[in-house]
N, C-alpha and C positions, 0 to 999 in steps of 0.2 A: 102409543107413546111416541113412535118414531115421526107418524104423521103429524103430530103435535107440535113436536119440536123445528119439524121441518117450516111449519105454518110462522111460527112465532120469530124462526130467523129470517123468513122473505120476509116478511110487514117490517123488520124490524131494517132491513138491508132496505128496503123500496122507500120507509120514509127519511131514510139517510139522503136517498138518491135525490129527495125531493128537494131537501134543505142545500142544494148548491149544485146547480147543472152544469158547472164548468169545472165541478171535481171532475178527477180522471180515474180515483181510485179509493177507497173508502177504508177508514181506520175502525175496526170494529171494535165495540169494549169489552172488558174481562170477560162478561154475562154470555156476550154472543160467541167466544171462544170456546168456554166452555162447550157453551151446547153443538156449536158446531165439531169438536171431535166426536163427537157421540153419531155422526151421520158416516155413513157408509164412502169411502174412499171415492167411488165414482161422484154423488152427489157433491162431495164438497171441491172436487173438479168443476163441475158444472155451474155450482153457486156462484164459486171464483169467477169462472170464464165470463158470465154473465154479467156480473156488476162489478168487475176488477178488483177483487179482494188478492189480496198476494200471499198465496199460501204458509209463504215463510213467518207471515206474524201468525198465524192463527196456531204454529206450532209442526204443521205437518206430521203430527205421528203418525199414520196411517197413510200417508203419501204412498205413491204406486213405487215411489225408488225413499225406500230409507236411510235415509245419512248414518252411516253406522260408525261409531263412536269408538276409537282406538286412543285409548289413554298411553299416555309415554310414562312406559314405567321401568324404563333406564335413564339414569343419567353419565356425565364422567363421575368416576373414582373420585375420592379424594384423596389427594399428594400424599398424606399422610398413614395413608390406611396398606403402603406399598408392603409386601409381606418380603420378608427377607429370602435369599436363598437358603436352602437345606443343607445341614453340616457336609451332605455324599455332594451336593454342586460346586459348593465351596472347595472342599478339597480337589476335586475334578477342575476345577479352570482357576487356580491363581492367577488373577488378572495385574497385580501387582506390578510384575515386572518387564511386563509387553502392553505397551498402548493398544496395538491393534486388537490384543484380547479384551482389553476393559471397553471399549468401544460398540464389540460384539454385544447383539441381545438376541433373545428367545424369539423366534418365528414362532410368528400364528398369533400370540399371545397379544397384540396389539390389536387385532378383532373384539376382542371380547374385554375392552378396557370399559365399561361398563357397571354402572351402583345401581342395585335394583330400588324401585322407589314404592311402588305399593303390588298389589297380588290381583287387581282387576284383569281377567282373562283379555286376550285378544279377539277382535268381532270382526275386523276386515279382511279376513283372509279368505281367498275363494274357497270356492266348497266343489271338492273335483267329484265327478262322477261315480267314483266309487266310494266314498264316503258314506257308512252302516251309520243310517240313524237310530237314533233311541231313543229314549224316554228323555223330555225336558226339550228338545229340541223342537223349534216349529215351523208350522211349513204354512209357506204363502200362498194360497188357490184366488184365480181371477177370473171368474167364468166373463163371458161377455157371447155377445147373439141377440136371442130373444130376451134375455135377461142378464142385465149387468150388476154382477156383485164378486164382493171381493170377505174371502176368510181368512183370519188368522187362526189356524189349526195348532194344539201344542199338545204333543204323544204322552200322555198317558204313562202311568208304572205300567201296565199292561201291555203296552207295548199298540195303542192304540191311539186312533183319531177320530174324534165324534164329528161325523161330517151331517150339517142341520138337514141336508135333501135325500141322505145317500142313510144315513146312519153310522154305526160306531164301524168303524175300516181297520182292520190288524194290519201294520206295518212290520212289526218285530221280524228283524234279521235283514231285511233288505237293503240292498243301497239307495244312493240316493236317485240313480236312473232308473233301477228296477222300481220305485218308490212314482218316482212322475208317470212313467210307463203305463203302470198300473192304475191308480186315480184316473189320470189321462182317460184311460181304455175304458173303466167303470159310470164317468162321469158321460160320457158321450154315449154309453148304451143308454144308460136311464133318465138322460136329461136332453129331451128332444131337443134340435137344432140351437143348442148350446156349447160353447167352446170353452176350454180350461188353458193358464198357461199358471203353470206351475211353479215357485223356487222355493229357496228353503229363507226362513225367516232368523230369529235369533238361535242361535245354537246354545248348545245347553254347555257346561263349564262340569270340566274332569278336575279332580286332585291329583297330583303327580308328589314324588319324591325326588328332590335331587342330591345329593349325598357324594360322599369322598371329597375330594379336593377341590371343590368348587368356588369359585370367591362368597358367596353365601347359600350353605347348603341349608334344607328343609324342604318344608311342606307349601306348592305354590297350588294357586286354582288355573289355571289354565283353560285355553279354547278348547274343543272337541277335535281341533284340527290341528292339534299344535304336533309339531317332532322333536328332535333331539337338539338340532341346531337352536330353534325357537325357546326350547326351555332354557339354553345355555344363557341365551340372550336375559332369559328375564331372571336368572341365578345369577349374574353381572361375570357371566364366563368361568373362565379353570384360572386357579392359581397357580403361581410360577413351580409351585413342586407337581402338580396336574400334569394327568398326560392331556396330548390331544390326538394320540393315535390307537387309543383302545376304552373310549366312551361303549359305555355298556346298558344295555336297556334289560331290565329284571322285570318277570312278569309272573305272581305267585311264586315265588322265590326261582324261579328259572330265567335262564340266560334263552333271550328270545331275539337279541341282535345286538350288533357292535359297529361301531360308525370309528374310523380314522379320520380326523380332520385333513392331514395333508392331500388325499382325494379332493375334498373340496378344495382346499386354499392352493393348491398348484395346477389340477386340472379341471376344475370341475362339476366332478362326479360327485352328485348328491345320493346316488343309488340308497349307500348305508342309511341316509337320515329318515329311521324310522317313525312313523305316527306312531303316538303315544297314546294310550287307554287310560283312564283311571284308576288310579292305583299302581301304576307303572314307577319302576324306581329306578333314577337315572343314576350309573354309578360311573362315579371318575376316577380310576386306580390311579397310583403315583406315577410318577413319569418313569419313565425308563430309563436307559445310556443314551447318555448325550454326548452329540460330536461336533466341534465348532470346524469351522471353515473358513478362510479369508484369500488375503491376497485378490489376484485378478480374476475375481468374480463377479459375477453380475448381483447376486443375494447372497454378502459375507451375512451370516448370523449362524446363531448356535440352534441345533436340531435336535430332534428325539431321534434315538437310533430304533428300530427293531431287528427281531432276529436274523442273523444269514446277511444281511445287507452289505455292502461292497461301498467302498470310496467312488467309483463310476454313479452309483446312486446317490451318493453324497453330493458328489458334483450335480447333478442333475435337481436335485432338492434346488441346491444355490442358482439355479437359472442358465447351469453353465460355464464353460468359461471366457471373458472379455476378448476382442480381437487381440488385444499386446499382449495377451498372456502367453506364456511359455510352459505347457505342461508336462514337457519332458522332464522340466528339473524341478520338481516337487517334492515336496518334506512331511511328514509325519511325524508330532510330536506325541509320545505316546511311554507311557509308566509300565517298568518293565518288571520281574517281579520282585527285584529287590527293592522296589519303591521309588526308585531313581527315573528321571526322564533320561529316555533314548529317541535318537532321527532314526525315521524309516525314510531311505529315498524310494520315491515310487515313480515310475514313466507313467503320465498317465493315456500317451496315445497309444500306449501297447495297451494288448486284451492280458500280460499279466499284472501288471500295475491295474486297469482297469477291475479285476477282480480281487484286487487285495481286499482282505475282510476287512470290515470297521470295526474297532473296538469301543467301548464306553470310554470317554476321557479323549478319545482324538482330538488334536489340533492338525489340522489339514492347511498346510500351507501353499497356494498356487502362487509359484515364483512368476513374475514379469520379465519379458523380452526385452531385450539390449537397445536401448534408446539411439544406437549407432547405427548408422544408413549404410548397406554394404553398395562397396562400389558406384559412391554418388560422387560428384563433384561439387563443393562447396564455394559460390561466391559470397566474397562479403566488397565492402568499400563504397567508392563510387561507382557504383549501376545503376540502371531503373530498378532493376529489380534483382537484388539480393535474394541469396536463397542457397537450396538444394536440386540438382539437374543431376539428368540420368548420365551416367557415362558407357562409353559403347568403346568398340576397337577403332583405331584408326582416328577419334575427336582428336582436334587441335583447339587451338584459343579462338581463330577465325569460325569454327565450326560452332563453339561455345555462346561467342559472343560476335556477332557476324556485320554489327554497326555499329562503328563509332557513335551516329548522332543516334540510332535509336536505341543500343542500348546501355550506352555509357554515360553519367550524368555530364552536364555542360560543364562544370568545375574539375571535370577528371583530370587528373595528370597524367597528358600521353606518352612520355619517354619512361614511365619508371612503375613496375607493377611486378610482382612476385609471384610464385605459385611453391606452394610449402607441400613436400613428398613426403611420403613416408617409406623409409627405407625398410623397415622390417617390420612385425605385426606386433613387436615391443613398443610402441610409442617413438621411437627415433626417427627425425626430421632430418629432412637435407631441404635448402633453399634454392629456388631458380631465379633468375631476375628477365624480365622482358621489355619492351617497350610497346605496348596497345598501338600507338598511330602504327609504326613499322609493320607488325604484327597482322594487325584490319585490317587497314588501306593501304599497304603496300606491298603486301601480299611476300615480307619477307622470309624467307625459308627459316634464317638464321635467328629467326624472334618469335614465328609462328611456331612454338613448343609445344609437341606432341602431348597427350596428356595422360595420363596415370589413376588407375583406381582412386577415388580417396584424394582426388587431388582438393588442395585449398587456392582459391586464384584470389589476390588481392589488389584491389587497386585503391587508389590513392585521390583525393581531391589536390589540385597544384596548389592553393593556398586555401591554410584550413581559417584563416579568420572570417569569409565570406558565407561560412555555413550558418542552419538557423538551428540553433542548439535546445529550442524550447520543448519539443515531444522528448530527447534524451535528458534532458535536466527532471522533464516531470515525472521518468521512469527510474530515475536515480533516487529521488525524492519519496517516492512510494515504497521502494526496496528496501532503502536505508533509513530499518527505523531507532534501532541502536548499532551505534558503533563503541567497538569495546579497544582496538588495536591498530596499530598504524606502522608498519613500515615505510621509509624513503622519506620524501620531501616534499612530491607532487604525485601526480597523478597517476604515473608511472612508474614514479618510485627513484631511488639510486642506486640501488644495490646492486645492480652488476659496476659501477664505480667502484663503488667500494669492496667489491667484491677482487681487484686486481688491477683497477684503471685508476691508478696512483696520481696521473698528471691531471686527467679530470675530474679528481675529484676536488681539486683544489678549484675548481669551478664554481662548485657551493657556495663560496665564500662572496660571490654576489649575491648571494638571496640571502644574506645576512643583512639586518642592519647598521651593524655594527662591527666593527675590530678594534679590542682594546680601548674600547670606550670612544673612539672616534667615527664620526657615523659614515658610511661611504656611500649608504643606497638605502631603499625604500625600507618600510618596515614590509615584512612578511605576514602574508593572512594568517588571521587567526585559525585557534588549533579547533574548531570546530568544522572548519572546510577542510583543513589537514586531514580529520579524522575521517570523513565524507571520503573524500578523494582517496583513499587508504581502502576502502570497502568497496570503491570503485571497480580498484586496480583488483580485487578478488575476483570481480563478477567479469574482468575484462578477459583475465586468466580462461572463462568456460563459456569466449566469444563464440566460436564455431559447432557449440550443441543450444547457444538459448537463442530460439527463435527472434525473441523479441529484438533482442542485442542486435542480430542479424538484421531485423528489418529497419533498424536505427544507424549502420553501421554508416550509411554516406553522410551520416554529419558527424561520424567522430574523423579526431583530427589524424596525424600521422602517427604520432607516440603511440595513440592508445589502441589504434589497430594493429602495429607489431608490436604490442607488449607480450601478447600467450604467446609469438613466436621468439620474439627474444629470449623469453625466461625460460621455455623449453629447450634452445639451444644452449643456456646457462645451463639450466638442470643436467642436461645429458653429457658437457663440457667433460673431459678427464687431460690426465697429466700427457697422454699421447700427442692429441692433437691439438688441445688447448679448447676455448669455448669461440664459435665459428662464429661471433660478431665483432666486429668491426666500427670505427666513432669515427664523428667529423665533428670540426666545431670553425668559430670564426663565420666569413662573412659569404656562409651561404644560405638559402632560402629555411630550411628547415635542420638545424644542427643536431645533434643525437648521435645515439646508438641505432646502430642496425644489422639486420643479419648478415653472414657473409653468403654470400650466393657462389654457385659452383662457376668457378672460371672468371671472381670479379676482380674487376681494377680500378686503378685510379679513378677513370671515367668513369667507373658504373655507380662507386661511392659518391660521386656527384651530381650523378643524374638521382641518385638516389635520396639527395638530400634535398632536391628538390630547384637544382642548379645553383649558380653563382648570385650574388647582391652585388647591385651597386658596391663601389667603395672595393672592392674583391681585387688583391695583387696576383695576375694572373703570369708573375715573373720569376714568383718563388713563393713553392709551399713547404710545409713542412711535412714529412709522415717520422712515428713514432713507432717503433717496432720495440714487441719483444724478445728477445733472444734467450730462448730454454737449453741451457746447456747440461751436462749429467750432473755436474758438483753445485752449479748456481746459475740465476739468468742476470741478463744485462740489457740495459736500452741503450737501443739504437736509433739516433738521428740522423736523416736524408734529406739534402732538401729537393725537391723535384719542379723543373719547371712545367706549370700549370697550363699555360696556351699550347706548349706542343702535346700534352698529355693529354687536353680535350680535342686536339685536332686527330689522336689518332697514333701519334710519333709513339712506338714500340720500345725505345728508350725507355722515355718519360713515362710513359703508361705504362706502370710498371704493378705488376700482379700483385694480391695482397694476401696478407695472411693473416690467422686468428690474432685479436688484441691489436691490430694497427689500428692508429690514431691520426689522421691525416686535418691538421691543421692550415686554414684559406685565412691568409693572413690581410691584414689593411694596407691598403695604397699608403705610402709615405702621406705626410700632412695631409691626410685624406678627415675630411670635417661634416660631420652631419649638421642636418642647420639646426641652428641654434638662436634663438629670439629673447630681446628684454622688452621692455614695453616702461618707454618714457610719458608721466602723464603730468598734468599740471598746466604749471607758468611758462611753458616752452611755444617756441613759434608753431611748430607740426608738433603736437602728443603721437601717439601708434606706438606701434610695433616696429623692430628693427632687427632685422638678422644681423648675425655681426660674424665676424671670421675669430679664429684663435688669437688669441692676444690682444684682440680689442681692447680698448680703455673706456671709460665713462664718458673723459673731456673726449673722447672720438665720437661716440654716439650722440655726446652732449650739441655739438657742432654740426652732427649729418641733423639734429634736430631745427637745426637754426640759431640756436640758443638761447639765452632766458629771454621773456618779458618783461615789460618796465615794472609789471608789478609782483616781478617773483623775489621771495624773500627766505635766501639761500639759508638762514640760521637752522630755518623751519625743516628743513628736506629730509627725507624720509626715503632711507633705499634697505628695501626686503630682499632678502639670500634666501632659496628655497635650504640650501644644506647647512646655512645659519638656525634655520627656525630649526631641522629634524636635530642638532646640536641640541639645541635650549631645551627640545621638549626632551630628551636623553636627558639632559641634569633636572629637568624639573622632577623626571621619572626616579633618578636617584635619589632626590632629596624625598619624594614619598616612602621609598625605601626605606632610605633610614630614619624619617618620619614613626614610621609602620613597626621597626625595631625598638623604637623610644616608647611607643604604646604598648609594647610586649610584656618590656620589663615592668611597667604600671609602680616609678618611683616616686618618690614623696619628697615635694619641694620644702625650701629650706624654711617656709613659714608654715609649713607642718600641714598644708592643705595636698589631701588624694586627690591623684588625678580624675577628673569625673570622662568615664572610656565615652560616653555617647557623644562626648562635648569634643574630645581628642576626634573619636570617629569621623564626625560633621565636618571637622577640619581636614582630616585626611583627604573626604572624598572633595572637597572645596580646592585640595592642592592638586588632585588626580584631575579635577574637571579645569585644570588652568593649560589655553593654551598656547605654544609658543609664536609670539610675534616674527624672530628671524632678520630683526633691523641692526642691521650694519649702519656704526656711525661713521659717516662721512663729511669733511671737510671740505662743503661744498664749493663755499668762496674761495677756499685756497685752490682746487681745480681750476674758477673761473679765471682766476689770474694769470692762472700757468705755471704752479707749481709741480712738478714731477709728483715729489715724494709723495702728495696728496693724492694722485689719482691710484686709480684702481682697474684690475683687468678686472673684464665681466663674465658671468658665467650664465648655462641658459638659464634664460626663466627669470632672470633678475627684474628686477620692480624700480624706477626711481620716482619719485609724486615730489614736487616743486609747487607747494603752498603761495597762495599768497601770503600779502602781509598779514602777519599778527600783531593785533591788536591786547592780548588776553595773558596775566602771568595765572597759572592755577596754585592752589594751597589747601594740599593734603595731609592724611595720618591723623597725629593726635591734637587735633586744632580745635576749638568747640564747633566753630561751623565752617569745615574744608567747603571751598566754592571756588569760581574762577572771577579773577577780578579785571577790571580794564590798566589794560601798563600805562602808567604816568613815569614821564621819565623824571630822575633823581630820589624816587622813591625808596627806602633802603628796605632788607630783608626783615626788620620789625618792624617796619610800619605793613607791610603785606602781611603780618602775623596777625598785629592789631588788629587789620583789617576783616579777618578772619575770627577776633574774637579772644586770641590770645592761647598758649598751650595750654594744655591740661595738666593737671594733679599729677598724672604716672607717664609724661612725657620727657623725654632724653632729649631737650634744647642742646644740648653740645655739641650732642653727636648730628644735628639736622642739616640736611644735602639735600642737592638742588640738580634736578636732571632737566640738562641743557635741549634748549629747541631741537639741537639733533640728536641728541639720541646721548652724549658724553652724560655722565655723574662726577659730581665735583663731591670730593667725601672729605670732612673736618683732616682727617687723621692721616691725609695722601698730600691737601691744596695747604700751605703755610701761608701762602698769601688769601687765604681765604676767610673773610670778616664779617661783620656787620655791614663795611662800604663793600662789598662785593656786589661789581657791575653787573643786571640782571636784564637782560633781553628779553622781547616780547617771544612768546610760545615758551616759557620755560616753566618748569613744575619745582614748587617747594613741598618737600617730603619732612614732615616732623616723627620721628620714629619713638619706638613705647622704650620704658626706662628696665632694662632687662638684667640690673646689677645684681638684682639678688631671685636671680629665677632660677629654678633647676630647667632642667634643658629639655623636657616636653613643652612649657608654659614656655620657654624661647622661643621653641619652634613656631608655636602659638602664634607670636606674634612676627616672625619672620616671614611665616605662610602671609600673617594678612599685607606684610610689607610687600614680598614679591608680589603679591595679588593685585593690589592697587597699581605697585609700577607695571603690571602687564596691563591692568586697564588702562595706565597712561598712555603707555605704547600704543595699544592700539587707539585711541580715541585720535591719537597723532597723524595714527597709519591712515583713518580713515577720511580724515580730513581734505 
């Protein structure tokens, strides 16, 4: 039969061959597959190799290496299938009211997160040497020599193998090398110049038990080779009430081994994981006392305890303890027997803390080392390189920092640099003051400051506007992601002002807009950088512990680098000796608060502010002392001359004390410059500096003055502290806008106010903004009238139009438009012109706002008429008939009045 088959697949391969000589390999079909595994492993090698058949299609089952087939029969878990903990866990760790406990999970149990999927035995597992074959299992023999053939042999209930040359062979009890050994030895005596190579073929499948707290306990089929670890895997591991340190293997109802996981998962040692039999019952007893662990450890989680075991072994479970850990001062939270938590402290580099016993229920706390560097020296400011440096006996500042250019940034400021002591191991500072050039390069004894454990050395950039703020803005940015609170005003804050600096805090009163409704300076940033800069000033407070701060510190400015030093000499300030800073304000480089340093004066508060400005009266200053007496204090005013006091004069430089306030006053008529900007009809338009008291007709003049085609009616002069005025009332009248919306009353013809339609208007008044045009009497200037002209202020605007040609006609008109001026045209014929008023227009009350900027109102001009004389550029306003409105629907229509005459304005301005 075999010869048969073998005949029918060459004819059948050879006329394949025929039908295309430039195949390279040949597709054989169903027919010839079949019959081809029916041939002996060698030959269908041989076939192959011959006519390029690719064993893989023809199926290979008898290949000399068979692909053995390990189905995955784990998967993950489902989310849902998570089993709760047990009443005795539950009680043992309240996780409730400590994060770091809820955090904690079970070791080990993350192995075995596993869903078993079907009960097909495992086949790829080696098969060691000593592996007792048996019945069901088969073994592979390949003789080759004089004769190549190959058996698949499979053992018998007898414990036997029918070998076709040899006969039936008893295997029963042997392993699997005693088992090759043997065949091997039998096969070479009775089968002349014949070689055997042996292995074992499908193994045969055992039924096991797995049982107790398994995540699915029962009946699996398993390998012949499987062990305890391997059945866990295909039982989808131990539930979280499961132990994993007393797995137990039952065999005829006897205890015949026990495996601890922690052996394997921390060192291991597989030793315990015994091969399983059939019939073997894998049991899981419940877990035992659990002890958790955290803090500075290398593996915080919660552990099984067993008997006798010690927190030393606990720790070692965990991996350890981290370098910054501190194990001396260590906690044990632990249930005493009246049910109550009690601390155990434990040392645990002693050998008695190390042998303190574990109990069920521990909480094992390893405390963390003190974040404080003993005996470093800390630079911040302008350096290359900011940081923490060793400190030794004998350093100085030159020792520190040993080059001006290399290691002090280019912007540093060399006359004025600090170093903050600590006086005792309570936190309390005392200040030194230095000057870096004298100190490096000049190798002065009296500035080269010896230096101190712990010292803080701070240096300074001479002007902080030259820094590049973009990496600390984008770490300010990142930090501050709510702000819930704000002290002070800026960045720094005010609260040591107002904490006792009475005179400056009346200082604030320029970062106001306003006093009593009159504007006097800029508006102030909104309260969302308020709040920013408030959270700032917190993280500024813990500049000399945050790295980051540190390596940003040469582009913060001066404030915000002695801000933790100020606030701390605030903090520790008392009624003795008062709080040991010191103010300057007026016309020096950097104004402020700053600490008092030991032995400073006059000079040193000024070197310290970063020297004198321009504009600086170095003939008389002022200082402000306060005087603590036992029943009450009093100020005291001195004035001190300034040139002898920086030159040195021991007079004049006179020593300071806590709370002085040394004011650098302005040179007499001393004038920053100041610029308006003429444009228009003038000979030269530009820019013009102008001195104090300048006038218009003066700038009017250094311009050249008008052109033949300027038409002075027209002219247009903008006030910057005019416009911040107007936008101030515009701001009030939204106010009480906003008030009249509140009360939501009912006009006098019985119609509700509709709020979206009020709303709309609101924000249409809120988005108006203010022009700032000051009217002026330009012609009367050009004549030379006194009374007409005006001093100027900076930043003033004046624009000298040509002629206009154009009167406009606004409000309630049917079609407002601008028309061309004919002259003797009267104010109804321009209405006419326009189309005539409307239905709910107030003609009585209509006014005319003049080329420059004046309003001529019915109920003010008596000579004001129908013949009222109208110049070119001038606006006619027809306003809404407001006699029977309640006073929302007035507003209503006042908003749309002021609205238009601001768009008049500016259409003027822009002109």
């Amino acid at each position: 039969m075999l010869q048969r088959t073998k005949k029918i697949i060459i004819t059948a391969v050879a006329a394949l061959c025929l039908m295309g000589t430039q195949a390279q390999a040949i597709t054989p079909s169903p027919q010839m597959i079949e019959q081809f595994k029916n041939l002996p492993a060698s030959e269908q090698q041989r076939l192959a190799r011959q006519y390029g058949i690719d064993p893989s299609i023809l199926g290979g089952a008898n290949a000399s290496q068979q692909k053995l087939d390990n189905p995955q029969v784990v998967q993950p878990r489902a989310t849902n299938d998570v089993i709760d903990h047990s009443a005795e866990a539950e009680s043992a760790f309240n996780f409730s009211q400590d994060k770091q406990k809820s955090e904690l999970k079970r070791f080990g149990y993350e192995l075995f997160q596993g869903e078993p999927t079907t009960f097909a035995p495992v086949s790829d597992v080696p098969v060691p040497s000593e592996y007792l074959v048996g019945p069901g299992d088969g073994i592979k023999v390949q003789l080759f020599g004089k004769e190549n053939k190959e058996y698949d042999l499979v053992i018998n209930r007898e414990g036997s193998i029918q070998f076709p040359e040899l006969g039936p062979i008893s295997v029963a009890g042997l392993s699997f090398a005693e088992l090759r050994e043997s065949l091997s030895h039998r096969i070479s005596q009775q089968m002349i110049g014949i070689e055997s190579n042996i292995t074992m073929g499908e193994l045969r499948s055992i039924r096991i038990f797995i049982a107790g707290d398994a995540y699915k306990p029962g009946s699996y089929t398993v390998s012949s080779l499987s062990t305890i670890t391997q059945a866990l895997f295909v039982a989808g591991g131990v539930n979280e009430i499961g132990s994993l340190r007393n797995i137990q293997v039952k065999r005829n109802g006897k205890l015949v081994g026990s495996m601890d996981l922690y052996d394997l998962l921390m060192r291991g040692d597989a030793s315990g994981d015994v091969r399983l039999r059939s019939g073997d019952v894998v049991f899981i007893p419940p877990v035992g006392g659990l002890v958790s662990i955290t803090g500075e450890v290398r593996r915080p989680a919660i552990y099984e305890l067993k008997r006798n075991e010690t927190v030393a072994d606990i720790v070692a479970m965990a991996a350890g303890v981290k370098p910054g850990a501190y194990p001396k001062s260590s906690s044990i939270e632990r249930y005493n027997s009246n049910g109550l938590r009690s601390i155990v402290n434990v040392d645990l580099t002693s050998s008695k803390g190390q042998s303190t016993k574990a109990h069920p229920g521990d909480f094992i706390r390893v405390k963390n080392a003190s974040g404080q560097f003993e005996d470093a020296i800390s630079v911040v400011g302008a350096v290359v390189r900011p940081g923490k440096y060793q400190w030794f006996e004998g350093q100085k500042i030159s020792d520190l920092l040993p080059s001006l250019w290399g290691d002090l940034s280019m912007s540093a400021d060399l006359n004025y640099a600090i170093i903050v002591r600590e006086v005792n191991r309570y936190g309390k500072v005392k200040v030194l003051q230095f000057s870096p050039s004298r100190a490096i390069a000049e190798n002065d004894v009296t500035q080269d400051v010896l230096l101190a454990p712990r010292d803080k050395v701070m240096l300074f950039n001479y002007s902080d506007d030259t820094q590049n703020r973009y990496e600390l803005n984008k770490l300010v940015k990142q930090r501050v992601k709510k702000v819930t609170s704000l002290t002070g005003d800026s960045l720094v804050g005010n609260d040591l002002f107002k904490a006792g600096f009475s005179q400056l805090d009346k200082m604030q009163l320029s970062q106001r807009s306003q006093i009593a409704g009159v504007v006097v300076a800029k508006e102030v940033v909104d309260d969302k950088e308020q709040l920013i800069k408030g959270e700032v000033s917190k993280m500024l407070a813990n500049l000399f512990d945050d790295k980051e701060l540190i390596k940003l510190s040469g582009s913060m400015n001066r404030s915000e680098l002695l801000y933790p030093v100020v606030a701390q000499l605030a903090t520790q300030g008392n009624s003795d000796k008062g709080t040991q800073v010191v103010a300057i304000g007026g016309k020096v480089r950097h104004p402020g608060v700053y600490p008092l340093t030991q032995g400073a004066k006059v000079k040193d508060l000024v070197a310290a502010a970063g020297g004198l400005i321009e504009g600086a009266y170095t003939a008389r200053a002022e200082l402000t002392s306060t005087l603590i007496g036992s029943e009450e204090s009093s100020v005291k005013h001195s004035s001190i001359n300034l040139e002898q006091a920086l030159a040195g004069n021991s007079e004049a430089n006179s020593l300071l004390n806590p709370r002085d306030i040394l004011t650098v006053m302005t040179t007499p008529a001393w004038q920053e410059n100041k610029s308006v900007e003429i444009r228009g009809e003038v000979k030269f338009p530009g820019m013009y500096n102008i001195r104090r008291g300048e006038t218009l007709a003066d700038v009017i003049d250094r311009a050249g003055g008008f052109t033949q085609y300027a038409y002075l009616p027209s002219s247009v002069f903008v006030r910057e502290s005019v416009r911040q005025q107007e936008q101030l009332e515009i701001k009030k009248l939204a106010d009480q806008l906003r008030r009249d919306i509140a009360t939501r009353g009912v006009s006098k013809d019985g119609n509700l106010v509709n709020y979206s339609d009020a709303k709309m208007m609101l924000t249409d008044l809120e988005n108006i903004k203010a022009v700032g045009r000051l009217v002026v009497d330009l012609s009367a200037i050009s004549i030379g009238i006194e009374q007409a002209d005006l001093q100027l202020e900076d930043q003033d605007i004046l624009y000298v139009p040509s002629v206009k040609q154009t009167i406009a006609v606004m409000g309630e008109v049917q079609h407002a438009a601008t028309h061309r001026f004919k002259e003797g045209l009267t104010l109804e014929q321009y209405l006419e012109m326009s189309g005539g008023a409307r239905e709910r227009a107030d003609e009585d009350r209509t006014y005319i706002i003049k080329a420059n900027g004046s309003v001529i109102l019915p109920n003010r001009s008596v000579w004001f008429s129908s013949n009222t004389e109208l110049n070119p550029g001038d606006t006619i306003i027809v306003p809404l008939d407001t006699e029977y409105k309640d006073n929302l629907t007035l507003w209503t229509q006042v908003t749309g009045i002021i609205y238009n005459s601001a768009v008049a304005l500016a259409t003027i301005a822009k002109l």
